[in-house]
VMD Tcl script that draws the C-alpha trace (Angstrom):
set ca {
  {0.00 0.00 0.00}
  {1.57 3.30 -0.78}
  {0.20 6.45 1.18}
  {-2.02 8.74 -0.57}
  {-1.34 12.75 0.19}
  {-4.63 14.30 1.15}
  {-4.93 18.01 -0.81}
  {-8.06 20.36 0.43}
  {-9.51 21.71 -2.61}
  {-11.61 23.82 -0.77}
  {-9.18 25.81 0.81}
  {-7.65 27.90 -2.22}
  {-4.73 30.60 -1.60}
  {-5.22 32.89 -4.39}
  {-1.43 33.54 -5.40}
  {-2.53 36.59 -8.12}
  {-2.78 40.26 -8.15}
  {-6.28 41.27 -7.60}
  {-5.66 44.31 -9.07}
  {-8.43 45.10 -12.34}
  {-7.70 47.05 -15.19}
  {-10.09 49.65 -16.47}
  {-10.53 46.90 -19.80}
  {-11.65 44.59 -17.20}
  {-8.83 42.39 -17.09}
  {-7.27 41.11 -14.05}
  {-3.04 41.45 -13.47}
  {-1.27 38.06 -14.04}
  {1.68 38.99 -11.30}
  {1.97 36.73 -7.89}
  {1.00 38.84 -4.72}
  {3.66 40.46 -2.80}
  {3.64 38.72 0.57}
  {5.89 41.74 2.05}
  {3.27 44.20 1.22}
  {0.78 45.05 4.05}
  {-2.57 46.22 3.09}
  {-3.23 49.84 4.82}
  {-6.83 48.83 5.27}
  {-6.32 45.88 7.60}
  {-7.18 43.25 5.75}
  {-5.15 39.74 6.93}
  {-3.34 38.82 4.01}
  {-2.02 41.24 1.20}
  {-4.01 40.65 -2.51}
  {-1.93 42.60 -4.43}
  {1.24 42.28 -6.45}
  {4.45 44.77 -5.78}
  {3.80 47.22 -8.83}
  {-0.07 47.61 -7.70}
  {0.71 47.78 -4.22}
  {3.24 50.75 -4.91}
  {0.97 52.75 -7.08}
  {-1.70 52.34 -4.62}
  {0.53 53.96 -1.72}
  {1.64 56.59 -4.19}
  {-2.04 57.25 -5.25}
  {-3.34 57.51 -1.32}
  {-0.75 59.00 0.72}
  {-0.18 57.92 4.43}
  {-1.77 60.27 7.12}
  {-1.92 59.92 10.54}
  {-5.26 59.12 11.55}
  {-5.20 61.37 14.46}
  {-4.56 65.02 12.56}
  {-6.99 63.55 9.80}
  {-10.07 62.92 12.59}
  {-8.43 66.21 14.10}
  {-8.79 67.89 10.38}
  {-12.15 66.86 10.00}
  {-13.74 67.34 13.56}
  {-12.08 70.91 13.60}
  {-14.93 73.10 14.79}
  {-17.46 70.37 15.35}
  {-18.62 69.74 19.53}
  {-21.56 67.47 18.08}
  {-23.49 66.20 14.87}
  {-26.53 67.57 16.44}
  {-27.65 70.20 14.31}
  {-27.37 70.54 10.52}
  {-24.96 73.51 10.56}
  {-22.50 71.05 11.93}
  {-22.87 68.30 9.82}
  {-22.71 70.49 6.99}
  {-19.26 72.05 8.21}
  {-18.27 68.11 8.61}
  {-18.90 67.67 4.69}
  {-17.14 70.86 3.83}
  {-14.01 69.58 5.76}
  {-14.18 66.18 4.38}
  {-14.37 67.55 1.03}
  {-11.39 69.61 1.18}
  {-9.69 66.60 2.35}
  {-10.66 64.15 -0.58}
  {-9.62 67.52 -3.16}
  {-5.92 66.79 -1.31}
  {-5.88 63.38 -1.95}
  {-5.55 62.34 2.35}
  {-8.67 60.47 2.50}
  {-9.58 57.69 0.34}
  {-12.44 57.87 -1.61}
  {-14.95 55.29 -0.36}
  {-13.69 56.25 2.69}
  {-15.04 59.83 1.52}
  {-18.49 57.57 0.81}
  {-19.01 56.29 3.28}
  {-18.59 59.40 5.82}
  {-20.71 61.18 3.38}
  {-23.38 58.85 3.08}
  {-23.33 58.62 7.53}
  {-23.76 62.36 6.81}
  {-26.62 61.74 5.16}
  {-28.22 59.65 7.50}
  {-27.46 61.84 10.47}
  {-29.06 64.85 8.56}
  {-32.19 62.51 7.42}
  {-32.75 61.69 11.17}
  {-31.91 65.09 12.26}
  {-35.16 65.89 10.06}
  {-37.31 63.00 11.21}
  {-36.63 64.01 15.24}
  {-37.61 67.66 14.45}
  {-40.72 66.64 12.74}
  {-41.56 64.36 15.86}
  {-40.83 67.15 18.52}
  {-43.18 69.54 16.74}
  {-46.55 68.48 17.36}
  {-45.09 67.98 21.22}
  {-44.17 71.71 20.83}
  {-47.21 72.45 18.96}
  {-49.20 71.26 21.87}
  {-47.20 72.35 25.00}
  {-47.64 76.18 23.36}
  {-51.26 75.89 23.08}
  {-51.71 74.78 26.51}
  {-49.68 77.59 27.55}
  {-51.72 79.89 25.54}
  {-54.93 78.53 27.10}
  {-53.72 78.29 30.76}
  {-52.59 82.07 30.13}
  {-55.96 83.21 28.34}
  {-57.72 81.32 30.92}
  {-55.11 83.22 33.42}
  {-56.04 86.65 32.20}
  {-59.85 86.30 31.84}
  {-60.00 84.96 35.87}
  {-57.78 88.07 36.54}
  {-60.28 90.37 34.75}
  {-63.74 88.69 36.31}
  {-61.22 89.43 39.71}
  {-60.93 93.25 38.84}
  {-64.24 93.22 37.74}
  {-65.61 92.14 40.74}
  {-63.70 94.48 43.06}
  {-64.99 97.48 40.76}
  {-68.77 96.28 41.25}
  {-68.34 96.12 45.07}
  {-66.31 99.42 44.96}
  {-68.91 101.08 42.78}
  {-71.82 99.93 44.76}
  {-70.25 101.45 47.54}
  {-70.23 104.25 46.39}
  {-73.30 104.78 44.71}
  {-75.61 102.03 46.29}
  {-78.41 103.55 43.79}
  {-76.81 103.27 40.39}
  {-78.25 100.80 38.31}
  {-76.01 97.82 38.14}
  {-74.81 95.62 34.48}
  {-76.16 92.23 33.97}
  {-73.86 89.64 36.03}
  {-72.53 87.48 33.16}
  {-69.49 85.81 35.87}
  {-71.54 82.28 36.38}
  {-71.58 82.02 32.58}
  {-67.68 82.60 32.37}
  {-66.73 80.38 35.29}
  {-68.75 77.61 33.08}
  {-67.17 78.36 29.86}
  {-64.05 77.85 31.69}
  {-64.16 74.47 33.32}
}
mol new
graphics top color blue
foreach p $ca { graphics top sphere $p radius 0.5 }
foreach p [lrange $ca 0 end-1] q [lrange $ca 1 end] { graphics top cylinder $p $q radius 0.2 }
display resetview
């Protein structure tokens, strides 16, 4: 009996630049295993010529003075001024090449959502608002007319006082204090 090598076919190692050209065509090279993919993939998928213009086409920034860059000005994403002054930074840093472009996506397109919900919250807290300033108007209508049956009153007693002769107006106060409960 002669022993047979086992080979997993389902674990491929893809030795070839993943690189594709505009035509559509893939590169033909072997991968460079000393190159180390900036965005932290485990294993590098591209060949030493690809690899190269891609670090020459993207250059290195520190992460801290980019987030410092793009933050500059901005306490919170909580009102549209700010996330507008967020998308004016991050495009002045794609127009310098220090941010990659689907990284540029995909802040934008976060932008986006915080502005959409931004919108959506508003439009919830309005009817709340809506209602809280009617009920103040009402308690302070309702406030002012008490206050006026109250001066009222006094100028009744005060004038029949004074003139306990004078004819007197109609007493409408029973009809107010039941219009306003």
């Amino acid at each position: 009996m002669s022993p047979k090598s086992s080979v997993s076919t389902s674990t491929t190692v893809d030795l070839y630049c993943r690189h594709i050209s505009p035509k559509g065509r893939r590169c033909h090279m072997l991968i460079d295993e000393h190159h180390r993919p900036a965005n932290g993939a485990g294993r590098p998928t591209l060949c030493a010529y690809h690899a190269a213009r891609l670090k020459a086409a993207v250059p290195v920034v520190d992460p801290e003075v980019l987030a410092a860059e793009l933050l500059a000005d901005i306490d919170s994403f909580t009102t549209a001024v700010e996330v507008n002054l967020f998308l004016g930074n991050l495009v002045r840093q794609l127009a310098r090449k220090r941010i990659a472009r689907p990284d540029a996506i995909a802040l934008a397109y976060i932008s986006q959502l915080i502005l959409t919900s931004q919108t959506a919250m508003a439009r919830e807290a309005a009817p709340e608002a809506e209602d809280d300033n009617l009920q103040r108007y009402l308690l302070e209508g309702l406030g002012r007319s008490r206050e006026a049956l109250t001066t009222e009153q006094q100028l009744r007693d005060s004038s029949s006082a004074a003139c306990p002769d004078a004819p007197r107006p109609a007493d409408h106060s029973a009809d107010r204090e039941q219009l306003a409960s």
